[in-house]
N, C-alpha and C positions, 0 to 999 in steps of 0.2 A: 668428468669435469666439463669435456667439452657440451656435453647434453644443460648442463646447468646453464650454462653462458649464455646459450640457443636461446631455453626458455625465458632466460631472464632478458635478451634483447627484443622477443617477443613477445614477453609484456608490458616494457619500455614503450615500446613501437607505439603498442596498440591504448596504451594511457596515454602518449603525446598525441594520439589522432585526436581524443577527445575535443583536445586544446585548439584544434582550427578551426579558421571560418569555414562559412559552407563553400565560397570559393574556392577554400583550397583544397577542400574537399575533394570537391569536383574536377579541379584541373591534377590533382593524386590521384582521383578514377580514371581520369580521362589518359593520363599518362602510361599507367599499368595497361589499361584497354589499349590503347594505340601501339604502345610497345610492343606486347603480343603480338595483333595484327600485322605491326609494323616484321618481326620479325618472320613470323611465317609467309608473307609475301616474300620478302628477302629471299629465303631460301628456297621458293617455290620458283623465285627468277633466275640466281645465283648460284643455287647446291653449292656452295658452299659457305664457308663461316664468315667470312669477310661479307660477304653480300646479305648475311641474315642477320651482325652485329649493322650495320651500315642500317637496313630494313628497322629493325628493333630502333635507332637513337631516332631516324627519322619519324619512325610513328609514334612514340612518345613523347616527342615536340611538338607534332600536330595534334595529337590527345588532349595534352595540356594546354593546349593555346584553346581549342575550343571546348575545352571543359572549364576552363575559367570566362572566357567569352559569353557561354550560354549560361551563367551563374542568374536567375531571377531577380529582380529589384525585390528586397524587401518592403520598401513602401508599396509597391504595387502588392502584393500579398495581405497586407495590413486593411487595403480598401482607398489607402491615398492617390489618387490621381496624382499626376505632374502637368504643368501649365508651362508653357514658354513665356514670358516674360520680356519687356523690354525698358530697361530703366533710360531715365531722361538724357544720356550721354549716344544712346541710340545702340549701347551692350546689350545682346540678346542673354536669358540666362533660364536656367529649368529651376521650380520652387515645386512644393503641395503648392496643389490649387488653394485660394482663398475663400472666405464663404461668398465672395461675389461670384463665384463660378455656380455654385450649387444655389444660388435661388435667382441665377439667370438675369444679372444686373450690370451683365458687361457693357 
């Protein structure tokens, strides 16, 4: 019975990944990865368990932070440029560029 549950939470799992951005993806990679690391430092400073859970939570908060951080702009992927912008209250703001960028009529 318990071997069912296993599998069936491990195919749960792995059908909700489907369901995320690439974001989250990447900061769920970047967590597993850091954790890891984050663990086996711990213990390589520590030997022991307190100093490798300790290793482990802190590398999976820096995994995650920079696996969502380093996430790619999909406009940039698609070919879209971004423009800084300044509308007439003197707000700065990022858009796609317009066609006055691409036939050089700024």
């Amino acid at each position: 019975m318990r071997l069912h549950t296993t599998i069936a939470a491990i195919l749960m799992a792995v059908a909700l990944a489907g369901c995320q951005t690439e974001q989250q993806q990447r900061a769920g990679t970047g967590a597993l990865v850091g954790g890891a690391g984050g663990a086996l430092v711990g213990q390589a400073i520590g030997r022991d368990t307190k100093s490798t859970l300790i290793g482990a939570g802190a590398g999976a908060l820096l995994g995650a932070a920079v696996g969502s951080a380093t996430t790619p702009d999909r406009r940039a992927r698609r070919g879209e440029e971004m423009c800084r912008y300044q509308d007439r209250y003197g707000r700065v703001y990022t858009a796609p560029c317009d066609e006055r960028y691409y036939n050089g009529d700024y």
